[in-house]
C-alpha positions as CSV (number, residue, x, y, z in Angstrom):
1,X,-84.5,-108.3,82.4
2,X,-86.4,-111.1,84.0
3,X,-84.8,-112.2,87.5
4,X,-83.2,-115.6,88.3
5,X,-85.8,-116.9,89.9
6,X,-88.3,-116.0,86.9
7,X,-86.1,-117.4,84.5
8,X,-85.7,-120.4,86.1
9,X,-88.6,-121.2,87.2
10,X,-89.6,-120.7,83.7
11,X,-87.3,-123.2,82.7
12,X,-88.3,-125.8,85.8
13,X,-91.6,-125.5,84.8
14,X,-91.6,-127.8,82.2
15,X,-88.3,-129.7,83.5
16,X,-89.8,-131.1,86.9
17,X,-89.9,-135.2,85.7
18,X,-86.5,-136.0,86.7
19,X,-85.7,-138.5,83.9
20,X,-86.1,-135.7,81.8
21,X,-83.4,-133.8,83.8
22,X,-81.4,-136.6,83.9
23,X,-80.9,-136.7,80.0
24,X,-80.3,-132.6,80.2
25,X,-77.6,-133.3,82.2
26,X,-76.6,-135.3,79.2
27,X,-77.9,-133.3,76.4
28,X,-77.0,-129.8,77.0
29,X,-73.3,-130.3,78.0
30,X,-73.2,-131.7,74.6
31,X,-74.5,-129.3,72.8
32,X,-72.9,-126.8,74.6
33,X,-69.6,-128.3,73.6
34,X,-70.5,-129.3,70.3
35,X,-71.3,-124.8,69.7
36,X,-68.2,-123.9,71.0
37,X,-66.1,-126.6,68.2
38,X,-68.4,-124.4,66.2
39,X,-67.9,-120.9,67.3
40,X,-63.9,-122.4,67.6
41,X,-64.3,-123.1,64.0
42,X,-65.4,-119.4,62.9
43,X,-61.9,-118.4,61.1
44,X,-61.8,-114.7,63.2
45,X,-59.7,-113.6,66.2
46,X,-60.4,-110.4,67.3
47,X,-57.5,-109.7,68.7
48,X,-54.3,-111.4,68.3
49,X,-51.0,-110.3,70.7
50,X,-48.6,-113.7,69.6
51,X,-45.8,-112.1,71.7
52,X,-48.0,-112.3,74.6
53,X,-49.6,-115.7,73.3
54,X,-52.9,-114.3,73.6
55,X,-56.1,-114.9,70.9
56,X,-59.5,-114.4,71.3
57,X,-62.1,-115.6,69.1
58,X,-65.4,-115.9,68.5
59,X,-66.1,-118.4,71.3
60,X,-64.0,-116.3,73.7
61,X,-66.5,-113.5,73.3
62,X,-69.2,-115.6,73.1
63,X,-68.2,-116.6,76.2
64,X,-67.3,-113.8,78.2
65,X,-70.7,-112.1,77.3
66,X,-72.8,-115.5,78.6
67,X,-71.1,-114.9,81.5
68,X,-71.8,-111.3,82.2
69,X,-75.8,-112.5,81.3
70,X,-75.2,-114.8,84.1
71,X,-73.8,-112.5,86.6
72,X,-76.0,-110.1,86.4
73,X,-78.7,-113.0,87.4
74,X,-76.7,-114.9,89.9
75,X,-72.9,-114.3,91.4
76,X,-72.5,-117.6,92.4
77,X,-74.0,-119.8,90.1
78,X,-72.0,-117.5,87.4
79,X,-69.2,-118.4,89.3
80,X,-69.8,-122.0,88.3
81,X,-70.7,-121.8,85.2
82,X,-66.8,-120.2,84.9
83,X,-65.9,-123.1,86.2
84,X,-67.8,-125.3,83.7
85,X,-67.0,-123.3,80.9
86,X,-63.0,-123.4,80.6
87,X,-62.6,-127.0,80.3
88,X,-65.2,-126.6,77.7
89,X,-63.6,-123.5,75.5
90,X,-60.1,-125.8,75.9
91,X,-61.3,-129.1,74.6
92,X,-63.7,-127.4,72.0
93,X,-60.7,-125.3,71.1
94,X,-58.4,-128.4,70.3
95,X,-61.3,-130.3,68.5
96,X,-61.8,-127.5,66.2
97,X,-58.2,-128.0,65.3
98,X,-59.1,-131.6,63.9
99,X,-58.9,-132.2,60.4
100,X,-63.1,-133.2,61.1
101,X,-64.0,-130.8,63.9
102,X,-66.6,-129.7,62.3
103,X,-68.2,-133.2,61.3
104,X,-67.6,-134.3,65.2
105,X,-69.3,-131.0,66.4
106,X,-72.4,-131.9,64.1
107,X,-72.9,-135.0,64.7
108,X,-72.7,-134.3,69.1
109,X,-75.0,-131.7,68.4
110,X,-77.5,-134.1,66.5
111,X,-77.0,-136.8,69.0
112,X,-77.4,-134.4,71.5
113,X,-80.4,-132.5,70.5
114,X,-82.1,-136.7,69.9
115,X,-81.3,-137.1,73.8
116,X,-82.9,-133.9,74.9
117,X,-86.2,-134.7,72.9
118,X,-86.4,-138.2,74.4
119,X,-86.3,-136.5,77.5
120,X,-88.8,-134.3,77.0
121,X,-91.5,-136.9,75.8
122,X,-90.5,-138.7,79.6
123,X,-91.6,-135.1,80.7
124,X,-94.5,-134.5,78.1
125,X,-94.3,-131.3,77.7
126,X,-92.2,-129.0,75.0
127,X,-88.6,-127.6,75.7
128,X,-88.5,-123.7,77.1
129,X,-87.3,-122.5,74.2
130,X,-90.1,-123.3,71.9
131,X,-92.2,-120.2,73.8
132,X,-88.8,-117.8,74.6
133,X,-85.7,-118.4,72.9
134,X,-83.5,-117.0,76.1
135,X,-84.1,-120.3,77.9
136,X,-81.6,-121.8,75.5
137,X,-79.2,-119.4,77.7
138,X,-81.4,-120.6,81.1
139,X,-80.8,-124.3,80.3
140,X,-77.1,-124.4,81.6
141,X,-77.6,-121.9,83.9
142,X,-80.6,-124.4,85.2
143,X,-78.6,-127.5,85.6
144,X,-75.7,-125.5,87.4
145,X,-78.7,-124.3,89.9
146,X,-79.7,-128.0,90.2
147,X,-76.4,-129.3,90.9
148,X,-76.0,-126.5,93.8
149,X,-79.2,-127.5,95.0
150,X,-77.9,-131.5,95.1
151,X,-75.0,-130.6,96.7
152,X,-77.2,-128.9,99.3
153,X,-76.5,-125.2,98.4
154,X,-78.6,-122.4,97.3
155,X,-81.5,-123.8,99.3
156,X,-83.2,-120.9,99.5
157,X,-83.3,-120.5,96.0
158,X,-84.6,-123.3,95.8
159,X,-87.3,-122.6,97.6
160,X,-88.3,-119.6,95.5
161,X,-88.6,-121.9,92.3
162,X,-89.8,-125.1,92.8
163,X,-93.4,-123.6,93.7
164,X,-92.9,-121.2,90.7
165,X,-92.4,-123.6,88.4
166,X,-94.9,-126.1,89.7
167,X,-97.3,-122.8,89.3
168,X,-96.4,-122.7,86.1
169,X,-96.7,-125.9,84.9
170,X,-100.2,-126.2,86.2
171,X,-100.7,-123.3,83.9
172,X,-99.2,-124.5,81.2
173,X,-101.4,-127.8,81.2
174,X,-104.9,-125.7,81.7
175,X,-104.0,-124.0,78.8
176,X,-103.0,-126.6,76.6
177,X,-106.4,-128.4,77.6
178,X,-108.4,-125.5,77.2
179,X,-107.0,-125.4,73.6
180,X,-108.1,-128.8,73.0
């Protein structure tokens, strides 16, 4: 398994213009959201104890796996990423339980998905996942990184995948022109 500051770096790499992180931060809460109504949707609990009022589904161990993933890369940004994640599995939860959960799910996925590829053509260059489809994990697990970096945390972190990425980048680019 590639380490956090691989991944992310990965990630950065083509995600360094920031009006194109700007409409992430837009873009992959909502499809994040919009997945769970999804997952919500999925008509299978794995284990049901009604005495105990306790259910979990498919977006609870959906979930709980994403979370080990992100453990094992980073305690603390896992530990918000919890923190993210439970007001989303709630309000996902109680959308799904709409008569058109599923119709609002599709279309904040569709709207959401538009907003990420405007960003990208800011940032002109493809998302992650095109290359590696585990950066569709890394995307939350970026922004989380960035807002501890704002917020003046995690600098050293920082420190280990800005030049990474900006490596990277440069990388990407030569290529691309050398395919040309």
């Amino acid at each position: 398994m590639k380490s956090a500051v691989e991944q992310l770096a990965r990630y950065k790499s083509v995600h360094l213009n920031p009006n194109n992180i700007k409409t992430h931060f837009v873009g992959i809460p909502m499809i994040i959201w919009s997945l769970f109504v999804m997952l919500n949707l999925i008509p299978v609990n794995l284990v049901v104890l009604p005495e105990q009022g306790i259910s979990v589904n498919v977006a609870d161990v959906f979930t709980i796996g994403v979370l080990i993933y992100y453990v094992m890369l980073h305690l603390r940004l896992a530990l918000g990423m919890l923190l993210f994640i439970v007001p989303v599995l709630y309000t996902s939860n109680l959308v799904a339980q709409h008569q058109y959960g599923l119709w609002i799910a599709i279309a904040v996925f569709v709207l959401a998905w538009v907003i990420q590829l405007i960003g990208h053509q800011y940032e002109k260059a493809k998302p992650a996942f095109i290359d590696d489809l585990n950066q569709l994990l890394i995307g939350p697990f970026f922004l989380m990184a960035e807002i501890y970096f704002m917020l003046g945390f995690e600098k050293e972190l920082n420190k280990q995948i800005t030049p990474l990425a900006i490596t990277k980048r440069r990388e990407l680019e030569a290529a691309r022109k050398a395919a040309v």
